[in-house]
Structure formats: structure tokens, C-alpha cells
matplotlib code that plots the C-alpha trace (Angstrom):
import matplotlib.pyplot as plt

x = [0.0, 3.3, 3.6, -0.5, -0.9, 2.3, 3.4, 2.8, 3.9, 3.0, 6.5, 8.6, 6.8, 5.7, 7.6, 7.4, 3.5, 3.4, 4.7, 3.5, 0.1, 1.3, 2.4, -0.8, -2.2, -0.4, -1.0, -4.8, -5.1, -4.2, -6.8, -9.0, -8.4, -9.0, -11.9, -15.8, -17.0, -18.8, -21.3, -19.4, -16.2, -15.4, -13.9, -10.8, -9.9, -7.4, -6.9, -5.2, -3.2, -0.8, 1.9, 1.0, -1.9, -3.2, -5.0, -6.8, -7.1, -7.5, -9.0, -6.4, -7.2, -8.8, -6.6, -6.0, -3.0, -2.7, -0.7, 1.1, 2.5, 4.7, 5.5, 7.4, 10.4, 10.0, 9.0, 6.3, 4.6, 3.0, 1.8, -0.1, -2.4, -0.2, 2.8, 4.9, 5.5, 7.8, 9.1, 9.9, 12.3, 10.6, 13.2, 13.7, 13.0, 11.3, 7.5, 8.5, 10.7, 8.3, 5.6, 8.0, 8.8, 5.0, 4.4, 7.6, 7.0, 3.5, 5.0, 6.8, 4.2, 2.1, -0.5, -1.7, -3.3, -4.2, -3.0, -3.8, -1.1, -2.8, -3.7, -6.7, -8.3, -4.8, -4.5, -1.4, -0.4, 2.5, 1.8, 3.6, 6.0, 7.4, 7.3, 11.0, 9.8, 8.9, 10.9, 11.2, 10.6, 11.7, 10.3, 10.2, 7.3, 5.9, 5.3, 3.8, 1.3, 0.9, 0.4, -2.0, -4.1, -4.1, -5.3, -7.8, -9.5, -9.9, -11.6, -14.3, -14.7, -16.0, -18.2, -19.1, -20.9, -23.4, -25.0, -27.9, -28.1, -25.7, -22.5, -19.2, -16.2, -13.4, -11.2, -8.4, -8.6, -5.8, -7.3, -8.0, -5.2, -7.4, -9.0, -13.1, -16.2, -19.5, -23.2, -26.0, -29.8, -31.3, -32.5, -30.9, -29.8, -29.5, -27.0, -23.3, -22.1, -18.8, -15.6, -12.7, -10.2, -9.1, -12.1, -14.8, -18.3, -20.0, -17.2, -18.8, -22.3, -22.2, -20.3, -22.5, -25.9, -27.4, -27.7, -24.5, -22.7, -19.0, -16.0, -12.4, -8.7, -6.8, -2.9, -2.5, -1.3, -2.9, -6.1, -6.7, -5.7, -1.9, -2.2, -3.6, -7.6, -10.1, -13.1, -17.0, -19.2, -22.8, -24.2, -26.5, -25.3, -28.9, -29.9, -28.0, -25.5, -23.0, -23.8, -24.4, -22.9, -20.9, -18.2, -15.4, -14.4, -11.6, -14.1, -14.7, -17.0, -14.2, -16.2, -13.4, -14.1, -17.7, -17.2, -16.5, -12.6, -10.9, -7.0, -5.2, -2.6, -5.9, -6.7, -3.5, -2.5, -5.4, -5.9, -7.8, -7.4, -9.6, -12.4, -12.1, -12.1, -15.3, -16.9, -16.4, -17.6, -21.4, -21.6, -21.2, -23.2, -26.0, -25.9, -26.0, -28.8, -31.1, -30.6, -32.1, -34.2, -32.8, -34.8, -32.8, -34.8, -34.3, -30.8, -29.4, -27.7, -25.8, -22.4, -21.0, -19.0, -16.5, -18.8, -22.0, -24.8, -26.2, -30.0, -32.9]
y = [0.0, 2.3, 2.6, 2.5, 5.6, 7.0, 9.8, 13.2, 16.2, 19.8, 20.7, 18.1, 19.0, 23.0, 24.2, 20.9, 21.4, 24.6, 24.5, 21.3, 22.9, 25.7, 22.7, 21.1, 24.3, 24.9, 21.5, 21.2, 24.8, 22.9, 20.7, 23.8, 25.7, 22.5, 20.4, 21.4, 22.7, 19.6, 20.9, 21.3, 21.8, 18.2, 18.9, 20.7, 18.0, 15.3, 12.3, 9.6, 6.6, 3.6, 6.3, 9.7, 12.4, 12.7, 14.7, 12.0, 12.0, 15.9, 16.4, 18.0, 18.0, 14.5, 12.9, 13.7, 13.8, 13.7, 15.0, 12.5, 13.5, 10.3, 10.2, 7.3, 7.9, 12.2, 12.9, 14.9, 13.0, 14.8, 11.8, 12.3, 9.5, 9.6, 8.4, 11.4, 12.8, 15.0, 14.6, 16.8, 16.1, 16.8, 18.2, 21.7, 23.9, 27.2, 27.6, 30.3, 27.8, 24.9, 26.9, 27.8, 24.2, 22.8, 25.8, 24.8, 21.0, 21.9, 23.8, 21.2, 18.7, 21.2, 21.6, 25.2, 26.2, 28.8, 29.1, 32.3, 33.1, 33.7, 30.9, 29.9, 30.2, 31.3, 34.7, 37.1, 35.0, 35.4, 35.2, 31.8, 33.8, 35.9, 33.4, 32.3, 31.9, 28.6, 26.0, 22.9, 19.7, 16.6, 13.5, 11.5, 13.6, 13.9, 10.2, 10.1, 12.7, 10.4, 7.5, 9.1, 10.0, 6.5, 4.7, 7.4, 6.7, 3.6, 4.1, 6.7, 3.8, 2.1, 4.6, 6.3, 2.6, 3.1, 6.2, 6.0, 9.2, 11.7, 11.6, 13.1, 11.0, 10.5, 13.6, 16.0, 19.8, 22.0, 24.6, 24.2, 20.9, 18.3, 14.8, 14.8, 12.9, 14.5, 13.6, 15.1, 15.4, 16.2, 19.4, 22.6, 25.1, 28.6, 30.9, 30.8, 34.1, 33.4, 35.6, 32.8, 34.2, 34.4, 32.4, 33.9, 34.1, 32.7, 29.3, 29.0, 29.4, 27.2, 24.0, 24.4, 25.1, 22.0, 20.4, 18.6, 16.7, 16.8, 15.0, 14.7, 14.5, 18.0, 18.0, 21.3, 24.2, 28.0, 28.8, 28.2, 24.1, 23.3, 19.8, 17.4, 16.1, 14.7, 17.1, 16.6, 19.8, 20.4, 22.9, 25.0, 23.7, 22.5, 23.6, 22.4, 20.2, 22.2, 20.1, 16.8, 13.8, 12.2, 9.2, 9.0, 10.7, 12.1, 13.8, 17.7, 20.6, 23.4, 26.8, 28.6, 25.9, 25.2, 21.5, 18.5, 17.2, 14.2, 15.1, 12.3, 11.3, 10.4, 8.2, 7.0, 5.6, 3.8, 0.2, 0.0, 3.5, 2.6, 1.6, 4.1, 7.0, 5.1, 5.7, 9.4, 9.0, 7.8, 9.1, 12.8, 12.2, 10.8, 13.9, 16.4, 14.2, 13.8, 16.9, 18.0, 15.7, 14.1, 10.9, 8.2, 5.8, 6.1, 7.6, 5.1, 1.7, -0.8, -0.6, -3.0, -6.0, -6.9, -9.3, -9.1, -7.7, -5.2, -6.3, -4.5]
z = [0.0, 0.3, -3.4, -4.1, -1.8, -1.4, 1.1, -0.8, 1.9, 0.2, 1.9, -0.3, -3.6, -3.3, -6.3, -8.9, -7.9, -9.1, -12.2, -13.2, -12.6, -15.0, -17.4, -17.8, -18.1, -21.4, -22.6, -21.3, -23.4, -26.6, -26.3, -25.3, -28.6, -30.7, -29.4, -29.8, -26.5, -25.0, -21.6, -18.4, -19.7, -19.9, -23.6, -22.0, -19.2, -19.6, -18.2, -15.9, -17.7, -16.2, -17.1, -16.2, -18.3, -21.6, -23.5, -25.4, -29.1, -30.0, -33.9, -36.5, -40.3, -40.6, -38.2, -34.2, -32.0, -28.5, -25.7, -22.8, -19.8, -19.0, -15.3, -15.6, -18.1, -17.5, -21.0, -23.1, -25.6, -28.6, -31.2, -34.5, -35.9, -39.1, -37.0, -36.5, -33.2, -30.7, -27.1, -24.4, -21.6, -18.5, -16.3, -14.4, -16.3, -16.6, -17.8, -20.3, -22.0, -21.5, -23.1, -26.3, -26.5, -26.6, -29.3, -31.5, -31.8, -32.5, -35.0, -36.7, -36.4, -38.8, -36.1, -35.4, -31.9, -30.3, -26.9, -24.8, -22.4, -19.4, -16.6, -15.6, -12.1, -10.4, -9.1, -9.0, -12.2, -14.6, -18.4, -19.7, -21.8, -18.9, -16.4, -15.3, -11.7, -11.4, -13.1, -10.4, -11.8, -8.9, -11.1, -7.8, -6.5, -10.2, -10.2, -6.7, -7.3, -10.8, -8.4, -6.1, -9.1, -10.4, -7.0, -7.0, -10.2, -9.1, -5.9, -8.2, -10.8, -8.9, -6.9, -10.4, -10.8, -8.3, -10.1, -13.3, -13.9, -15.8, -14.4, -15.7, -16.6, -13.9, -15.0, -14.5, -14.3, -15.2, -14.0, -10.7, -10.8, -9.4, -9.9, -10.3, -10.5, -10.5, -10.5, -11.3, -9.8, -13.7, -12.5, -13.3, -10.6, -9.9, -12.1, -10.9, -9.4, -11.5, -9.7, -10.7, -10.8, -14.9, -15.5, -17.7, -15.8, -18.6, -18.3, -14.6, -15.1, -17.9, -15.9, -12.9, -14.7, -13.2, -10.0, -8.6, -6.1, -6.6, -5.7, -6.1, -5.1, -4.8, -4.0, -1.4, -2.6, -2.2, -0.3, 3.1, 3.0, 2.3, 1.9, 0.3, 0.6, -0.8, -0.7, -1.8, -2.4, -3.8, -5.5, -5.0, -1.7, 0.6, 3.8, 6.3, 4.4, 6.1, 9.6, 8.5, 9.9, 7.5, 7.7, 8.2, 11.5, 9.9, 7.2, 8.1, 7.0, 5.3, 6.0, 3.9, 0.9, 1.7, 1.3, 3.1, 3.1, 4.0, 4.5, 2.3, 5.1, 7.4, 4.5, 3.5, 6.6, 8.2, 8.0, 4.3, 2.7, -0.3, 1.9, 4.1, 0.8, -1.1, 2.6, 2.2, -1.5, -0.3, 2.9, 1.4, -1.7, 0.8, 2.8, -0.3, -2.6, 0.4, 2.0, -1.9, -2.3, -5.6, -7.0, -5.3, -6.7, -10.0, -10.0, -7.7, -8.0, -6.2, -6.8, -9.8, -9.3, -12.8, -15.4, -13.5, -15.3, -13.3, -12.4, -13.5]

ax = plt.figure().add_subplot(projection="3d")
ax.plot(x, y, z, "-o")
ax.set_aspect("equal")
plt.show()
């Protein structure tokens, strides 16, 4: 279980996790200038593989090519479907360089994209271009937060099984650098305020323009938590979610977040982690879908077990 959840301190990692964050940023914009907007957002996420990130196949010209963060061997991966491709060493380096990089192998690939140079939902931020600020890259902590990402995927497979209704896949957010599922009641839900920071209001209102109850995995960094959690949130958030009783014990109400969190080190080290995570899973989305009175009974399902058809 060392290696399935291994130890992830904010302390160890600060610097690599900020601009890796910046580095998916770049990359996830790619995909953002090139795929059709699909509702939510979910067009501009990528997602976890037994190596690292992707992009998943992006369209170009009749063809696609995707985008690979490879944890494993520290490299870049940009692939075309006509079998040419470019690769980036993933070392210290700074973003400003990074970012020239992506934009020149691009370039010689023949694919064109439209990056804006400005991150997303950061504040105090540093165009790409000028950023020579942060440039840590330690590959060891790269491939544990790669690790934690994996296990965790796993744990919301599984819990994304006991859901009928619309859910969203099991994917990764440059934006706000964290790891989601989400469900949804069906109904939609009052307009977003908006206010992220670089973020346009109309992004917002449009990926929370129906009822939701959210999870995910988020590594520390910024805001009033430095380290990592797991967190669950609903919105519009129902009377008194804020004080409902929900497992585990280690499992608290945020008032700066306005959503429940489960520290990761809690998790990590008790006696069955995964257990002890898909608890937090259903216990919170209990609290939030009956607290709004969602239709259980027809969104709900036991969860699956591999080759058994689910009854009906």
C-alpha cells in the first residue's frame, strides 16, 4: 500500500506542484483551442493513464493527435495518428521555456493552436511567456502525485458505478489541478455568481448550470488548506449540508471551501485506505442528494462488481 498511496507532503513538492500545474495548463489549453465545447467543460480536461496524463485524441485535419504526460520515463509526448510525433524532456525547467517548446514541436508537427497566455483560475499570475519563476521539476514527487491519481481513479470507478443518472467522466482539471467525478440530480440550478479568478463568468455558469454533487482529489497548494484532501461539495449547496454527519471521523465541513474534506494522510495511513475513501464518496453524496431531495430511486444503483450484469 506504500507505493498504491504513497506519502505526498505539500513541503517536499511546493515548487514541482506549481509549475506542473502551469504545465498542464499549457498542454490542457491545446486541447482547449481545438476540441468542440462539450457541456461542463469536460472537452478541456485530460486524463489519468498507467503512465501519467493525456489529452486524449484531439481532432487535427482529418486525423487527431494527443498529448502525454509520461510520469514514468520524465518525457512529453506529442503523437499524431499519421505516426509522426515529438518529445519533451521533462526536467527543471522554466514555464517560459516549457511553453516555447509545446508551441515549437507543435509547429513542426504542422499543427496550429491557439493558446492564450494567461492561466486559468490562479490569481497574481505570470503570463507563460514571462514566467521564469517557477521552473522545479523533482520527477520522484511527479510520479507520486501520478500514483495518487491512479489509485484514486480507481476508488471513483467504482463509486461512479453506483450512479444511473448523468455523471461526468473521472477527469483531470488544469485549471484548478485536481482529480473529479460529479453527478447530477437532472434538475438545473441557480445561475453561478462566477468571480474565478481568470475564469470567464459565462465558463462557470455554464459548468455548474445543473444540479451537482461533486468529488475529487486536490494535492495542497494555495487557499486556506496546504495539503492534500479529498473534498466533496454540492451545489447549489442544501440547507444544512453544512452540519451533516458524514463518515469517516476524519471527514470535516471546510467553512473557507464550503465542502466536506478528507485530509489524504488520514486516508492513507489507516488500515484500508480505499475503503475508508469510497466511505467518504457515499456518505457525502448521501448527505447532499437527500438533504435536496434528488430521486434516489431512480438515480441510484448498487455498486457493480466486474462481469456481472447489473440487475434490473
Amino acid at each position: 500500500m506504500i507505493d498504491r498511496w504513497p506519502d505526498l507532503p505539500l513541503a517536499a513538492w511546493r515548487d514541482t506542484r506549481d509549475t506542473l500545474h502551469l504545465w498542464t495548463q499549457i498542454v490542457g489549453k491545446v486541447r482547449l483551442s481545438l476540441t468542440p465545447w462539450l457541456n461542463h467543460s469536460w472537452h478541456v480536461a485530460l486524463y489519468v493513464t498507467t503512465r501519467g496524463l493525456t489529452t486524449s485524441p484531439i481532432p487535427w485535419q482529418g486525423g487527431s493527435f494527443e498529448i502525454d504526460f509520461d510520469f514514468l520515463d520524465d518525457v512529453l509526448w506529442i503523437r499524431k495518428s499519421d505516426g509522426h510525433f515529438r518529445q519533451l524532456m521533462l526536467k527543471p525547467m522554466a514555464v517560459a521555456e516549457f511553453y516555447d517548446d509545446v508551441k515549437i514541436a507543435l509547429r513542426e508537427l504542422g499543427i496550429e493552436a491557439r493558446v492564450t497566455g494567461t492561466p486559468c483560475e490562479i490569481p497574481d499570475c505570470i503570463p507563460f511567456e514571462q514566467d521564469t519563476l517557477h521552473s522545479a521539476y523533482d520527477g520522484e514527487y511527479a510520479r507520486r502525485f501520478w500514483r495518487v491519481l491512479a489509485s484514486a481513479h480507481e476508488v471513483f470507478s467504482r463509486f461512479r458505478t453506483g450512479f444511473l443518472g448523468k455523471a461526468s467522466p473521472i477527469h483531470f482539471f488544469w485549471g484548478s489541478f485536481d482529480l473529479a467525478v460529479t453527478r447530477f440530480s437532472g434538475r438545473s440550478a441557480p445561475r453561478h455568481l462566477g468571480g474565478v479568478p481568470h475564469l470567464p463568468d459565462a465558463v462557470a455558469q455554464e459548468a455548474y448550470s445543473h444540479e451537482v454533487s461533486s468529488a475529487g482529489f486536490w494535492p495542497g497548494g494555495g487557499g486556506p488548506i496546504d495539503y492534500a484532501a479529498f473534498y466533496s461539495y454540492a451545489y447549489p449547496s442544501p440547507a444544512g449540508f453544512a452540519e451533516a454527519k458524514v463518515k469517516p471521523a476524519a471527514a470535516f465541513w471546510s467553512k473557507e471551501l464550503g465542502e466536506f474534506l478528507l485530509p489524504y494522510d488520514e486516508m492513507r495511513k489507516s488500515r484500508d485506505p480505499d475503503g475508508m475513501l469510497l466511505e467518504f464518496l457515499m456518505s457525502t453524496y448521501d448527505a447532499a442528494a437527500n438533504l435536496a431531495n434528488w430521486d434516489r430511486k431512480a438515480l441510484d444503483a448498487p455498486l457493480s462488481q466486474p462481469r456481472k450484469v447489473r440487475a434490473i
